[in-house]
Every structure is written in C-alpha cells, then in structure tokens.
N, C-alpha and C positions, 0 to 999 in steps of 0.2 A: 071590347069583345074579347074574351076568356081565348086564349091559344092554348095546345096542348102539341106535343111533339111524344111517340112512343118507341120506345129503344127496337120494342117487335117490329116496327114498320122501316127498320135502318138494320133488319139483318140479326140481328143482336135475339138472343134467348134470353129474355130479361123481360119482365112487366111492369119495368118504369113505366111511367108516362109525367114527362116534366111540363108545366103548367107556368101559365103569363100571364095578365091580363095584358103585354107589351109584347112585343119579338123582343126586347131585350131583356125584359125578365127570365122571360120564356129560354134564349138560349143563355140565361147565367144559370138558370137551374139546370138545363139540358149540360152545360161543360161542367157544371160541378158531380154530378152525376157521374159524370163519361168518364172525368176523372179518376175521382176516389172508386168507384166501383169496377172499371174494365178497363183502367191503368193509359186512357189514351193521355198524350201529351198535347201540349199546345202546340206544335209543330204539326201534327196530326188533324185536329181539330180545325185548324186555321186552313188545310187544304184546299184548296179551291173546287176539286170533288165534291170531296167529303160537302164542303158547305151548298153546295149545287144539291148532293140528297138529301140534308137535312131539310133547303131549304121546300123540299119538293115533298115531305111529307109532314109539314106544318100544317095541322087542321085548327077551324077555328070554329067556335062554338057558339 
C-alpha cells in the first residue's frame, strides 16, 4: 500500500508530498527532502517530536 507524507501537513509552505510504497522509503524520501530543501539536520529530524508528527501525518493510500 502506496504511503504519502506532505510537508503542508507538518507546518512547512511547501507542496512536497514524499511517497513509499514502505514507511522506510517513504521516510528516505521524506529526510532527503527535509534535507536538501529546508536545511533540517539529522539531529533535528531524528527528534522524538518531530518523529511523533511526522509519524501522525502519514496517510496511506
């Protein structure tokens, strides 16, 4: 089942939407993203928050 994760639904002014058919694809595309484009770092990303909202606005299709 296809996952989708969208940077609008985490806050962010951005119309990513990163795509998985896995949660782990899903957030390899989601940190490469978060990365290269709105400069978070692995320290940021790896937050126990942060990963608390992502993982709460994980839809799956």
């Amino acid at each position: 089942m296809a996952m989708t994760l969208a940077c609008r639904d985490l806050g962010e002014d951005c119309h990513y939407v990163a795509r998985g058919e896995t949660e782990e694809e899903l957030m390899a595309d989601a940190e490469k993203h978060a990365k290269e484009v709105h400069g978070f770092t692995d320290e940021q990303l790896k937050d126990p928050e942060m990963m608390k909202r992502v993982k709460a606005a994980i839809k799956k299709e």
